[in-house]
C-alpha positions in Angstrom: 114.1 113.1 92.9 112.3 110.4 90.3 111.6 111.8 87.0 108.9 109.7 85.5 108.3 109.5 81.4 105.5 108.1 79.5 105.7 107.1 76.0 103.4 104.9 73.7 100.5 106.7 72.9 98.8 107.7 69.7 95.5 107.3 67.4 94.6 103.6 67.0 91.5 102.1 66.1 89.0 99.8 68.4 90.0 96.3 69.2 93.9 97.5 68.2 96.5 97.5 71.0 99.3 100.3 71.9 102.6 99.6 74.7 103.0 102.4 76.7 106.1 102.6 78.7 107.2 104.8 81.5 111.0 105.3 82.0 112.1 106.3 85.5 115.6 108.1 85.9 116.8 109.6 89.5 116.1 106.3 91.1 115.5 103.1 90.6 112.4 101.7 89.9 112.7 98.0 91.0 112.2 99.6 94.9 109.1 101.5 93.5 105.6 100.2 93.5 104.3 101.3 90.5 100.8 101.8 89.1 98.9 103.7 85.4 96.1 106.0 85.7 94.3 107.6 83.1 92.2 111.0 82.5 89.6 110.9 79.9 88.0 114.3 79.2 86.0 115.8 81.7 87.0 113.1 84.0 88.2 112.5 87.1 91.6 110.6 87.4 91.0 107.4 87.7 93.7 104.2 88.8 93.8 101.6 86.1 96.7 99.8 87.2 99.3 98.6 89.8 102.4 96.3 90.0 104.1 95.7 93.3 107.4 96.6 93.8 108.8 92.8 93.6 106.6 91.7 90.6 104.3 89.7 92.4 101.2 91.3 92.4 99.2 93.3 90.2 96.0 95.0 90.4 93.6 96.0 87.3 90.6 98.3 87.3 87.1 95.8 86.5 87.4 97.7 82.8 90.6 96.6 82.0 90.7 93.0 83.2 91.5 90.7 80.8 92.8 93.5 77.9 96.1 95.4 80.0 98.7 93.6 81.4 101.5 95.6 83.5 104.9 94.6 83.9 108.1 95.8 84.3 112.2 95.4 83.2 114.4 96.4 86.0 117.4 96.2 83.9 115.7 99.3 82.2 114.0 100.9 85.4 110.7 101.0 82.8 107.6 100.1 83.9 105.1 98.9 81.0 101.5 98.4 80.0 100.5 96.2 77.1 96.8 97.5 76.2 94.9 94.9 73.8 91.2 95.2 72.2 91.6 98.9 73.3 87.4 100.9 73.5 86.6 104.3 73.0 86.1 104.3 76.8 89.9 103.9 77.1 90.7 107.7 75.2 92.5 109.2 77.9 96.1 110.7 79.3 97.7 108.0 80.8 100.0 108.5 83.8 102.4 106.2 85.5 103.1 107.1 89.4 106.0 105.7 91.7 105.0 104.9 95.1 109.1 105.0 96.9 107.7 105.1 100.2 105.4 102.0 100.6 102.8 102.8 102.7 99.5 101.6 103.7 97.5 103.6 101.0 96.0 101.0 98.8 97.6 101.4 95.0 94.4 102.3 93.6 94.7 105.2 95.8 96.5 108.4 94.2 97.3 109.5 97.5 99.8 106.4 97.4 102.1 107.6 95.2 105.1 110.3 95.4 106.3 110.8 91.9 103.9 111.3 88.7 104.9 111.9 85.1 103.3 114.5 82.8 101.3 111.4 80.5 100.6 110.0 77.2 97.6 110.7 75.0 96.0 107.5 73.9 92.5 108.0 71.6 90.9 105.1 70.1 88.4 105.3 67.5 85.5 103.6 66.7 
């Protein structure tokens, strides 16, 4: 069983820039593809993210491009997400997700993943 936990979040102003990480323990993450979603209030769950399990692709939501960047330290099983000129818009829980089985299901699918941690609040102000 993967255990999945988010860290990074807090209060920051637009156009600052927060690291969130997400440490996995129970397995190791450098077999996982890997991927950040985010729930903003009243929202759906939406994908924001996805690294493959190898490093060598990545996939951004249009609203991100350019402003996250996802990577990831094997040596430390954590999986990151460096979030510059952060909006308003981006106020949300953040989830990472663990995809150990790799599948078909396109990684901006939820169905794609297996394991989810519980999230990290980031708010930005304006």
């Amino acid at each position: 069983q993967v255990q999945l936990v988010e860290s990074g979040g807090g209060l920051v102003q637009a156009g600052g820039s927060l690291r969130l990480s997400c440490a996995a323990s129970g397995g190791t993450s450098k077999n996982y593809n890997m991927g950040w979603f985010r729930q903003g209030p009243g929202k759906e769950r939406e994908f924001v993210s996805a690294l493959t399990w190898d490093g060598g692709n990545s996939y951004y939501v249009d609203s991100v491009k350019g402003r996250f960047t996802i990577s990831k330290d094997n040596a430390k099983n954590t999986v990151y997400m460096q979030m510059n000129n952060l909006k308003p818009e981006d106020t949300a829980v953040y989830h990472c997700a663990a995809e150990q089985e790799h599948t078909a299901v396109p990684l901006f699918d939820r169905g794609a993943y297996e394991y989810w941690g519980q999230g990290t609040q980031v708010t930005v102000s304006s």
